[in-house]
C-alpha positions, 0 to 999 in steps of 0.5 A: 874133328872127325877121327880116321876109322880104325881099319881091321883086317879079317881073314875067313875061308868061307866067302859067304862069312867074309863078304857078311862081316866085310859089309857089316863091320863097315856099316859099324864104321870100320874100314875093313879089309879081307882075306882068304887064308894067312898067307894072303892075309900076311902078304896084306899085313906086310903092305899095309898097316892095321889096327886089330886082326879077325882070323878064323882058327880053322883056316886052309894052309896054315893054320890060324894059330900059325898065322897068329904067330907070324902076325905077332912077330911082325907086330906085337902089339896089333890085337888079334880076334880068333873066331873058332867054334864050341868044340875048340875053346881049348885050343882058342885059350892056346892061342890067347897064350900065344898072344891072341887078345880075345876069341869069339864062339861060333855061331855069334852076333854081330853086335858080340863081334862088334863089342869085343873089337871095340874093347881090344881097340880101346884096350890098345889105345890104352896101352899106348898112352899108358906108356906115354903116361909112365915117362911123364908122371910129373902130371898129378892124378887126384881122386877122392879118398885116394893118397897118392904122392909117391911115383909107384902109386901116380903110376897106378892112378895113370892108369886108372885115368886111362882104363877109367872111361873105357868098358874094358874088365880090371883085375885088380891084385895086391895084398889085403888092406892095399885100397883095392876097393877104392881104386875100383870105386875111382875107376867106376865113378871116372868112367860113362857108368858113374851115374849107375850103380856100384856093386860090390860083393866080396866071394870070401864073405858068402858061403859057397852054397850061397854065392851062386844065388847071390851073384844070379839070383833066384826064383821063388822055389828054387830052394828050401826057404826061397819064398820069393825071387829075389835079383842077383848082383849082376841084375842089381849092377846093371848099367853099372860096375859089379866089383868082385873081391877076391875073384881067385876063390870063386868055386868052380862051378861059379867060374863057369856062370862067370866066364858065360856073363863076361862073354854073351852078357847073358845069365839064368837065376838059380831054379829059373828057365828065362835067360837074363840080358845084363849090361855090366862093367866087371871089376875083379880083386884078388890077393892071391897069385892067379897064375899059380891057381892056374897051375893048381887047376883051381882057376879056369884058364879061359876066365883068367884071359877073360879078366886079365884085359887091364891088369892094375897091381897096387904096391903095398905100403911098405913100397911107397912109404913116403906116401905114409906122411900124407895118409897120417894127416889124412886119415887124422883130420877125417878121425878128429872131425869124425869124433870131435877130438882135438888132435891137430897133427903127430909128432916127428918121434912119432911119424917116425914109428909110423915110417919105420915099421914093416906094415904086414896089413897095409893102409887098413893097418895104418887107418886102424891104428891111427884111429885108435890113437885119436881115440885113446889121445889126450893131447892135441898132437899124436905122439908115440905112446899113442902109436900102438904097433904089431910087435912082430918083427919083420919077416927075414929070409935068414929067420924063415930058412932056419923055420925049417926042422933038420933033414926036412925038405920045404915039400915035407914041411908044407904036407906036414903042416897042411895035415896038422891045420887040418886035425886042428880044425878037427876035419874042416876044411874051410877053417884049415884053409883060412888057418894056412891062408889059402882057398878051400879049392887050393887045400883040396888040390894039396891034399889029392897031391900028397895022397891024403884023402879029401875027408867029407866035410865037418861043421865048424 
């Protein structure tokens, strides 16, 4: 059966510009309808109904950040286009905080216009059926490798099977060791590009002189020791999905390289001149708080609205821990086949160590710990001497309040302790960073707050 073409909305003062996109939108299979400023725009809005908005920013009367607001009041939910020039990106990234759904540069392709519309439309769709999806979980989602019973992470697979055949950008965020890379892995192999490559490059294990080569590319004489060209990840994934671990320590500077990929698919390698064409579905990871890094300046706002287009937060394991039993005798039956070990299954005593304890590192923890028991067993049945768990206790709230010295505030505290990470690690900054778990960027950013001078970097 034929579908009912989606019917976009496009407001432009210029009437040369409106009658061009009114003609090609309709050639791509839109109904589209225009207007002149927001209030006709509005007026329109009111009278009939529509699946996505294309206003410009700059508009006569008001504005089209005002306009936005009113559209997003009358219909929270109908996706929004700003098209604005260059010079007011800034202003384009208010008004994504407002609730705009994407922008485009001017000057722009038709083909880039098309191409963000489609992804808003699908992303809407998805949206929608998500929400039907929640309220009837009792569909079973499967996917390989992937140990879901539980209702908190059906619910993360419910969304998987819709974002799945869709190009729209994932952020993925959960804590290390949650399975964020298997989920990006079933997103990859359930969508049209399963049958191109997965990529997957994590920005922690590259030192950062290195990242920007590894993700572009370089040409032969780029630098010292590069004795020929050699492909990037973004030409290596082409056709396919590029998975980005931990997105939220990218340095800057490669942020901006990034946001450039995400919204003209377009790049140079490093020491080249010749701009690369790549058509590439990107995947982000992180375990930190991105909206923080916003707050701290390490992180671009404009990449961030760019990437959050289907955000999937993975619980960690001691919020579905009634998934525990099922990943036990999975990860039991791969351990035993894997080693030719005997092991057939775990006592009750000892899945009950298993469903008591904390897990601060998650389905890794859980995977290592039992393969270690496999390993080490000497029956056929794992059983508690052979479970061999953190002895840390769970962290409290009562415990970390009383952590605090007396007559010391949290701020005097964490200045003292970041100044103390970093005489430790005798000046560098990476390895304090990872001592205080955070990124390198966001230690520089706490070090300028307290007034503590960066010192120049020291070799571990």
């Amino acid at each position: 059966m034929p579908t009912e073409k989606p019917s976009i909305l496009i407001v432009e003062d210029e009437a040369k510009m409106r009658r061009l996109l009114e003609l090609q939108l309709a050639d791509e299979g839109f109904l589209a309808t225009t207007a002149p400023d927001a209030e006709s725009g509005l007026k329109l809005l009111q009278k009939n109904s529509f699946d996505l908005v294309v206003t410009d920013f700059k508009l006569p009367g008001m504005t089209g950040l005002e306009f936005l607001q009113s559209v997003k009041r009358a219909n929270a939910a109908i996706p929004v286009i700003i098209m604005t020039a260059y010079g007011t990106v800034e202003s384009a990234v208010e008004a994504m905080k407002v609730g705009a759904s994407d922008y485009v540069l001017k000057p722009f392709s038709l083909a880039e216009l098309v191409l963000v519309i489609r992804k808003e439309l699908e992303s809407r769709n998805l949206r929608e059926e998500n929400r039907t999806l929640r309220e009837a979980l009792g569909q079973r989602y499967h996917y390989d490798n992937i140990v879901a019973r539980g209702e908190k992470m059906q619910a993360v697979l419910a969304v998987v099977e819709r974002v799945a055949p869709t190009n729209s950008t994932v952020l993925l965020g959960g804590e290390s060791g949650v399975g964020k890379d298997l989920i990006a892995r079933a997103i990859h192999q359930h969508s049209h590009r399963a049958s191109g490559p997965f990529v997957k490059i994590n920005s922690t294990a590259i030192p950062e002189n290195l990242l920007e080569s590894e993700l572009f590319g370089y040409e032969k004489g780029a630098f010292s020791g590069a004795a020929s060209s050699k492909p990037g990840k973004f030409e290596l994934a082409d056709k396919g999905t590029l998975f980005l671990d931990e997105i939220g320590d990218v340095p800057p500077a490669i942020q901006v390289k990034l946001l450039r990929v995400l919204q003209e698919r377009e790049f140079e390698r490093l020491g080249g001149t010749k701009t690369l064409k790549v058509d590439v579905r990107l995947i982000a990871a992180t375990n930190r708080d991105l909206r923080a890094a916003l707050e701290d300046g390490t992180f671009r706002e404009d990449l961030y609205y760019r990437l959050n287009v289907v955000a999937i937060d993975i619980p960690p394991l001691r919020d579905h821990k009634e998934d525990i039993p099922a990943l036990a005798n999975f990860f039991l039956e791969k351990f035993a086949r894997d080693s030719g070990m005997p092991v057939r299954g775990i006592t009750p005593a000892a899945m009950k160590l298993l469903m008591d304890f904390h897990w601060p590192g998650n389905v890794r923890e859980l995977e290592n710990i039992l393969e270690r028991g496999v390993t080490l067993s000497s029956g056929n049945m794992l059983d508690v001497p052979d479970i061999h768990l953190d002895a840390s206790p769970a962290r409290s709230g009562a415990a970390s309040a009383a952590a605090l010295p007396d007559g010391m505030t949290l701020d005097q505290w964490e200045d003292q302790a970041i100044q103390e990470a970093l005489r430790r690690a005798n000046g560098n900054k990476s390895q304090a960073a990872r001592a205080l778990g955070l990124s390198r960027n966001a230690l520089r950013y706490r070090l300028s707050k307290i007034g503590v001078p960066d010192p120049p970097e020291k070799e571990s």
